[in-house]
Backbone as numpy.savetxt, mean C-alpha at the origin, in Angstrom:
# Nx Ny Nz CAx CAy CAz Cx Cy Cz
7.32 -5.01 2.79 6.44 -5.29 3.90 5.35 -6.26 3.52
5.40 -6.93 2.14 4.61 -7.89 1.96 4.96 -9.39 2.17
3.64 -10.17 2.97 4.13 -11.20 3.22 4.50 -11.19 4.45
4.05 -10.55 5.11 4.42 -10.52 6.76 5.44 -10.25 6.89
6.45 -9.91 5.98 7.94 -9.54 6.50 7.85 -8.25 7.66
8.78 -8.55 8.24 9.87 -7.32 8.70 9.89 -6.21 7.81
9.87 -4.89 8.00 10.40 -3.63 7.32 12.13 -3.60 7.16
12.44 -3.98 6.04 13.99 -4.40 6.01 14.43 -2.88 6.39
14.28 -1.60 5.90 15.19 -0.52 6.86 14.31 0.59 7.54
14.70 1.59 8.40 14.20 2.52 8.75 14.68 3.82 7.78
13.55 4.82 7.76 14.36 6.27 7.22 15.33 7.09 8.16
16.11 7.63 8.04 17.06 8.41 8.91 16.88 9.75 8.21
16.88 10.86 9.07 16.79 12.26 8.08 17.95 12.96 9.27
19.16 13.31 8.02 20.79 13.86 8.72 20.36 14.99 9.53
19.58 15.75 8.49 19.33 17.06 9.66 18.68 16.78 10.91
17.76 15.72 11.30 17.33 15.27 12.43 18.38 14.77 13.32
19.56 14.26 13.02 20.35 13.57 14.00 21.26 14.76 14.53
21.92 15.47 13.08 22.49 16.32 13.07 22.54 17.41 13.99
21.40 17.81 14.36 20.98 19.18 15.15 20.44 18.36 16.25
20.79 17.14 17.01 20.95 17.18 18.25 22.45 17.57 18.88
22.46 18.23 20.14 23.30 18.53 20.83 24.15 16.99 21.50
23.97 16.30 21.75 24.39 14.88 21.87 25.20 14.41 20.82
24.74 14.16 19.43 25.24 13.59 18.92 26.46 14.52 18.20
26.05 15.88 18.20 27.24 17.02 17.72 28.60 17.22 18.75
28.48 16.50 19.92 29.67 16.59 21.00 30.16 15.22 21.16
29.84 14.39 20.66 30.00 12.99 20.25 31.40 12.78 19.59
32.37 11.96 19.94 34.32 11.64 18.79 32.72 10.91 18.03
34.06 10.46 17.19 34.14 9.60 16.00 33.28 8.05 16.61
34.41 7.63 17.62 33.80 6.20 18.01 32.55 6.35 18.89
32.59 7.24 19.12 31.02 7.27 20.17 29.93 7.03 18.69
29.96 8.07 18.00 29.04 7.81 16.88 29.15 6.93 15.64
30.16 6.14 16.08 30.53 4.88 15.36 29.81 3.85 16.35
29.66 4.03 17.48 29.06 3.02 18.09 27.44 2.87 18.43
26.83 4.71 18.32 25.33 5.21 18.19 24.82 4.35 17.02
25.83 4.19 16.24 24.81 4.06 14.30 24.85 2.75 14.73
25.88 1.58 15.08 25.63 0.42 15.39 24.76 -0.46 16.39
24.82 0.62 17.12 23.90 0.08 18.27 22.09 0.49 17.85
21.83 1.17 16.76 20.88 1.66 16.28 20.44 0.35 14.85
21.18 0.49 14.59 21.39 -0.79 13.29 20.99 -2.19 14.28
21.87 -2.46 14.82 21.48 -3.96 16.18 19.84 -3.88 16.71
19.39 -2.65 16.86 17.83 -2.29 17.43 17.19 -2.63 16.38
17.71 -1.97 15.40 16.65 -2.32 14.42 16.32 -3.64 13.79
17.33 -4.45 13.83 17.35 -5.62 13.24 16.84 -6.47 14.78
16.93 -6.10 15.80 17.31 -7.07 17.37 16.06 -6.55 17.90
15.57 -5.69 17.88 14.63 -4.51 18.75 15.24 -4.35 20.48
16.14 -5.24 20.74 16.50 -4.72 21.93 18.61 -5.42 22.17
19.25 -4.80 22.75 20.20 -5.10 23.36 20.45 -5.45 24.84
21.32 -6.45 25.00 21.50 -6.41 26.41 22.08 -5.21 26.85
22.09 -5.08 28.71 22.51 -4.22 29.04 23.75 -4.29 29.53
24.56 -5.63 30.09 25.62 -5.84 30.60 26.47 -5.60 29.30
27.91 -5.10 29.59 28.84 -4.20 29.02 29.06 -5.29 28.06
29.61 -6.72 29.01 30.38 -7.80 28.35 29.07 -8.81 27.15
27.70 -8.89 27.48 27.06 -9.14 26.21 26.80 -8.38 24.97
26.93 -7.24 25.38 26.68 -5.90 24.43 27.93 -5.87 23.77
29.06 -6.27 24.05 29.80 -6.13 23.44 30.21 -7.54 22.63
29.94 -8.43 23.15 29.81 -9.78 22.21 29.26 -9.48 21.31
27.70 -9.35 21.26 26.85 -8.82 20.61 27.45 -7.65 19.23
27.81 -6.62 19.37 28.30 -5.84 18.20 29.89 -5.92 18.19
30.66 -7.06 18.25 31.95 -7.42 17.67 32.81 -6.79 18.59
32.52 -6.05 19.64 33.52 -4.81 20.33 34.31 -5.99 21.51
34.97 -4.68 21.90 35.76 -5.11 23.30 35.02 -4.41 23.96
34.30 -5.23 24.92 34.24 -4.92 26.77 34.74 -3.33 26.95
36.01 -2.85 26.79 36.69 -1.65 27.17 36.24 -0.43 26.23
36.13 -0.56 24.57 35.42 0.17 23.91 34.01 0.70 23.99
33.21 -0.71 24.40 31.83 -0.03 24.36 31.72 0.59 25.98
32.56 0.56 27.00 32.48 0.79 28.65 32.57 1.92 27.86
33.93 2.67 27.04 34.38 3.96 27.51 33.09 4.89 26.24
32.35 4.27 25.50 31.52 5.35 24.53 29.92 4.84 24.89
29.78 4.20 25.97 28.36 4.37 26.17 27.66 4.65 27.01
28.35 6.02 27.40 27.44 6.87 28.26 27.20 8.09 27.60
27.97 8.33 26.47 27.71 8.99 25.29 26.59 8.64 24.50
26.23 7.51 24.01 25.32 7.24 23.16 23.86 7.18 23.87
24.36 6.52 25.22 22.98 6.12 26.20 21.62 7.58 25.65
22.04 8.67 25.49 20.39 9.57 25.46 19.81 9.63 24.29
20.57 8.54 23.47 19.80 8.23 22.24 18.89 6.79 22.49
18.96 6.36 23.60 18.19 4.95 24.15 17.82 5.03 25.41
16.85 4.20 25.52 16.08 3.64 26.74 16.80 2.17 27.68
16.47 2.58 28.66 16.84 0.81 29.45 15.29 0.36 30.08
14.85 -0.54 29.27 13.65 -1.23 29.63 13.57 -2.78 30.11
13.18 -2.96 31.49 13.69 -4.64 31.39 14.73 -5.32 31.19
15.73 -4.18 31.68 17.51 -4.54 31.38 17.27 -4.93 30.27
16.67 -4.02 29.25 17.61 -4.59 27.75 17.34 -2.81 27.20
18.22 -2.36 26.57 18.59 -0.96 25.78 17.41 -1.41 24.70
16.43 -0.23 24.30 15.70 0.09 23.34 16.26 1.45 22.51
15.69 1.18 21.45 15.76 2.31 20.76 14.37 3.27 20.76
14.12 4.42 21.12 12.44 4.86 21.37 12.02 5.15 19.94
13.52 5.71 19.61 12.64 6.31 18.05 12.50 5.85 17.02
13.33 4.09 17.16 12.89 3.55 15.74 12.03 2.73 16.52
11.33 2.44 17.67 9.96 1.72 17.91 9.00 2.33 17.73
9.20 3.49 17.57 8.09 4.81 17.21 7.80 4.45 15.88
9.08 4.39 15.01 8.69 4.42 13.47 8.29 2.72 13.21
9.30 2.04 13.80 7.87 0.20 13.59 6.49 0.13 13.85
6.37 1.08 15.17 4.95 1.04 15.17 3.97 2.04 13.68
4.57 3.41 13.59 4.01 3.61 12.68 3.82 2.88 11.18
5.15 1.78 10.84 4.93 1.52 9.70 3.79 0.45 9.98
3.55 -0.25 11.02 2.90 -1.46 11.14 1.13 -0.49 11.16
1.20 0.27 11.74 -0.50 1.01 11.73 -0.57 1.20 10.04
0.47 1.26 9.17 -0.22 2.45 8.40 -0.18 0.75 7.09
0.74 -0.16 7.48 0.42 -1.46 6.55 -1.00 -1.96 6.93
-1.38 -1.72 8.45 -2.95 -1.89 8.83 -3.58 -1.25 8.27
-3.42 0.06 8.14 -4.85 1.28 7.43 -4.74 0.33 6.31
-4.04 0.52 5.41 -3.77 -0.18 4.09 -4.29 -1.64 3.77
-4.67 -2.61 4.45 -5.06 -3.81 4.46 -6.20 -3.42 4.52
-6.74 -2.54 5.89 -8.18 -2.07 5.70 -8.77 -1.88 4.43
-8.02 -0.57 4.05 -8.00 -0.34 2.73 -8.56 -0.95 1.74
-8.18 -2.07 1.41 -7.58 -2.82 0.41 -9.39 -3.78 0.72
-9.10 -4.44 1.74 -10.02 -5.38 1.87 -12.18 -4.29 1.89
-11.68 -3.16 2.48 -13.02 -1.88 2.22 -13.26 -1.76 0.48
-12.14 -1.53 -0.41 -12.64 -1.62 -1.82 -12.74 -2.61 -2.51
-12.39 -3.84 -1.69 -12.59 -5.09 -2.46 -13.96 -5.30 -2.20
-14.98 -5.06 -0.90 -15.99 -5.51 -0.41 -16.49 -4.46 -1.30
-16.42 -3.17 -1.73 -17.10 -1.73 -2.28 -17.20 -3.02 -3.79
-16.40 -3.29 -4.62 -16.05 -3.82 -5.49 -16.99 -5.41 -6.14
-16.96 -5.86 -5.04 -17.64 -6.77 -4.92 -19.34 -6.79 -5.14
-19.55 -5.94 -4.12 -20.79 -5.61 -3.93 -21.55 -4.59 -4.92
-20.78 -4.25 -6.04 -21.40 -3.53 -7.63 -21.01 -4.33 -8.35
-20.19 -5.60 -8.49 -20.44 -6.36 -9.43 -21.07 -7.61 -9.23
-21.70 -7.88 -7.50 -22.69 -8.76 -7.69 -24.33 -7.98 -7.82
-24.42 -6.94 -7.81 -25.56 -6.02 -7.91 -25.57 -5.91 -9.48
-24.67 -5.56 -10.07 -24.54 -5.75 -11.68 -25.08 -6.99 -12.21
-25.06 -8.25 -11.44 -25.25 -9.53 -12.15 -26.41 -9.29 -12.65
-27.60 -8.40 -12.67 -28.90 -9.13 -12.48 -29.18 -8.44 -13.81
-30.17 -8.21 -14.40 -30.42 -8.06 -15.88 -30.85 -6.68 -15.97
-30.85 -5.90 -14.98 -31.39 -4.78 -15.15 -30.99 -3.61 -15.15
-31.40 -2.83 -16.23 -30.74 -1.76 -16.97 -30.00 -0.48 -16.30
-30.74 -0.31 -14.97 -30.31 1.01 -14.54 -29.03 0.89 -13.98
-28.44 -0.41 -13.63 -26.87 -0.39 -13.05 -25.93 -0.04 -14.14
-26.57 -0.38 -15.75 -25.34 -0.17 -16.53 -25.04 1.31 -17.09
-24.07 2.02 -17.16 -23.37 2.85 -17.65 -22.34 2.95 -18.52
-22.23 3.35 -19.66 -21.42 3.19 -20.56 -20.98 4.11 -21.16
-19.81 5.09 -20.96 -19.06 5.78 -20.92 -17.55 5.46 -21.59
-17.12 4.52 -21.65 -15.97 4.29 -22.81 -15.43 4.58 -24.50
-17.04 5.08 -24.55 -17.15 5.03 -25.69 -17.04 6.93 -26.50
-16.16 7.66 -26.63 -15.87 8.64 -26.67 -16.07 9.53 -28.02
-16.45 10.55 -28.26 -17.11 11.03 -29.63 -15.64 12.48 -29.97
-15.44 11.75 -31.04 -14.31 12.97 -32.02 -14.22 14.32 -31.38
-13.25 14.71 -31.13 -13.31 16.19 -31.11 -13.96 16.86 -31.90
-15.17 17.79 -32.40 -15.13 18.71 -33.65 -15.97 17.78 -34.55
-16.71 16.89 -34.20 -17.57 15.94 -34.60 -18.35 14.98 -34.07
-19.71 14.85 -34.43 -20.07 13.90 -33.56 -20.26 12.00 -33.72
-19.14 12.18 -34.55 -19.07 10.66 -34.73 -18.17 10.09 -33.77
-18.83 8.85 -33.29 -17.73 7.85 -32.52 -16.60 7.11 -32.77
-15.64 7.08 -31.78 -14.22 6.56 -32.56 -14.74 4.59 -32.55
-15.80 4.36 -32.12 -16.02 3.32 -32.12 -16.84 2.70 -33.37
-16.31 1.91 -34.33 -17.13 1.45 -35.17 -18.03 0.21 -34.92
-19.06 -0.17 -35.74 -19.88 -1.31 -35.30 -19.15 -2.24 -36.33
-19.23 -3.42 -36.17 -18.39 -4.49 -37.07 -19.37 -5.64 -37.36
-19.23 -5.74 -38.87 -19.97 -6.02 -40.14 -20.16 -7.53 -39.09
-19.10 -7.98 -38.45 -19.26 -9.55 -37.90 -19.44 -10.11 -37.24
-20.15 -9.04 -36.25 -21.01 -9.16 -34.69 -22.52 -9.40 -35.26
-22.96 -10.83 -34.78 -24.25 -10.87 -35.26 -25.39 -10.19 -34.63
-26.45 -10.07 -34.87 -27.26 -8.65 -34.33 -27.96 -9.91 -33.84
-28.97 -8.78 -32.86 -29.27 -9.69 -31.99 -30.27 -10.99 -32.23
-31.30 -10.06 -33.28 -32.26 -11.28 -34.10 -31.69 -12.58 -34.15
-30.36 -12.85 -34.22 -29.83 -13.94 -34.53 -29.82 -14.77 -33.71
-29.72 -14.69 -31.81 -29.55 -15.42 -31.39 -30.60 -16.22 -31.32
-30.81 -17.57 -30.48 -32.00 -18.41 -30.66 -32.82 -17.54 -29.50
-33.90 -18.19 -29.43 -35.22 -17.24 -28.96 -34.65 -18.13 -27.70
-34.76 -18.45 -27.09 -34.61 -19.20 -25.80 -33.09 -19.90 -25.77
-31.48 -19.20 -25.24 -30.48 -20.50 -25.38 -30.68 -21.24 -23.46
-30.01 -21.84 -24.17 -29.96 -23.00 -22.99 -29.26 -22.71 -21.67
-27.78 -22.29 -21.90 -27.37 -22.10 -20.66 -27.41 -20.83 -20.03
-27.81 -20.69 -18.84 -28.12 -19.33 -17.57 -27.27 -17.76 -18.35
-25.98 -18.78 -18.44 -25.54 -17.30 -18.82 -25.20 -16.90 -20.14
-25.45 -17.83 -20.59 -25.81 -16.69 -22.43 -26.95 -15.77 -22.29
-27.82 -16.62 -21.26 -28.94 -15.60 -21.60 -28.90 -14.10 -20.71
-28.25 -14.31 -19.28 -27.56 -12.99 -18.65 -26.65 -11.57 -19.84
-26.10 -12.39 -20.82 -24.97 -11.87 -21.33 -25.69 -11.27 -22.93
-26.88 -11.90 -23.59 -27.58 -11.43 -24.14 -28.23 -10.02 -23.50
-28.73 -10.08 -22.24 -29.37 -9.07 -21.46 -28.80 -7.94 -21.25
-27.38 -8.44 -21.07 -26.51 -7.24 -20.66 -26.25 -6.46 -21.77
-26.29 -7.60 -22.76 -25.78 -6.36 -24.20 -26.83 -5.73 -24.46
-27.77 -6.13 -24.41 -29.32 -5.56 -24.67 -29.18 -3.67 -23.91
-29.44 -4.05 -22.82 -29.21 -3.27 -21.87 -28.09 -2.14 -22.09
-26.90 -2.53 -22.25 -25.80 -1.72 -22.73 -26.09 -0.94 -23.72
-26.54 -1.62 -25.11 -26.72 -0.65 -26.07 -27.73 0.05 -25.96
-29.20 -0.24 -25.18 -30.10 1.26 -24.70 -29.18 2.13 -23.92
-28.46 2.07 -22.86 -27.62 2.94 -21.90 -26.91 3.53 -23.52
-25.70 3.24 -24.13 -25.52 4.11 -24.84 -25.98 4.77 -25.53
-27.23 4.63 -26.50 -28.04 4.87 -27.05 -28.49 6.14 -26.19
-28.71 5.97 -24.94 -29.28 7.26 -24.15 -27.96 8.42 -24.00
-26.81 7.43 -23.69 -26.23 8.27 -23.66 -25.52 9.23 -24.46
-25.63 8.60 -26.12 -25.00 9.63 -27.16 -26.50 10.84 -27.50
-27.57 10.30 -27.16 -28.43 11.13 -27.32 -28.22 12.20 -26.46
-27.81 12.20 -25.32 -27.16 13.30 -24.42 -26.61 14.18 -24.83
-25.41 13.77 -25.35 -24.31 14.14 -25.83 -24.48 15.05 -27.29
-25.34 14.56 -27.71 -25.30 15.39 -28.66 -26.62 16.41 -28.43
-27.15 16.45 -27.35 -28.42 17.63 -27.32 -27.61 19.20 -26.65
-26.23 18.06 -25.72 -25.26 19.38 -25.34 -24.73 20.32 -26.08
């Protein structure tokens, strides 16, 4: 359903067809001609109603589909002289609402998403949280080591030049008080 397609099939559930009274008094070709004329809806959303297009239409003779479709007819509608199917327009419409909820969806946590990481941009400490960082079972050392080849911060120049080194200095700044608070937590528990 991505990409604007079509829903290439519908679900069918046997015990649903099964335990109608219609389709259980139904030959062979009557319900050889229900599943096709259901298949044509789904792909067509509608059939003609005259005997001789309907039967162009799904490969038949004129005389076959006359003598099995007054059998199949209470599994369809006649709307606007053309045969519908009610219950797979029931289920297009539902799949099309629920690809809508879902777009909603989608586009509600992108804006949720958006709007904490342009609130994050700014240099200040209380947005950051830092929680990745996880302490031993049965000890309180971190599985995280510090590395001999990360220069500390003294190092950088007192003033750099471009906007966002200096954002990204801030943030680390910032980060390591948030953890700092937060292993102190952790270990008063």
């Amino acid at each position: 359903m991505s990409q604007n397609r079509e829903p290439p099939a519908f679900q069918e559930y046997a015990a649903a067809m099964l335990s109608r009274l219609p389709f259980r008094t139904m030959t062979l070709r009557d319900r050889g001609l229900l599943f096709t004329m259901r298949l044509e809806c789904w792909v067509n959303i509608r059939l003609p109603i005259e005997h001789d297009k309907l039967a162009k239409v799904l490969g038949l003779s004129a005389n076959e589909v006359a003598e099995s479709l007054t059998a199949v007819m209470p599994f369809f509608q006649i709307i606007d002289s053309f045969i519908i199917s009610p219950e797979l327009e029931n289920y297009r419409a539902h799949l099309e609402e629920r690809k809508l909820r879902q777009s909603l969806g989608g586009k509600l946590g992108s804006s949720i998403t958006n709007k904490k990481r342009n609130s994050k941009s700014g240099t200040q400490c209380d947005d950051v949280t830092v929680n990745s960082r996880v302490a031993r079972q049965g000890t309180r050392d971190s599985l995280v080591k510090s590395s001999a080849n990360q220069p500390s911060q003294n190092q950088y120049p007192e003033e750099p030049v471009d906007p966002f080194v200096t954002e990204y200095i801030a943030h680390e700044s910032c980060s390591a008080e948030s953890y700092s608070k937060a292993s102190a937590g952790r270990k008063q528990s």
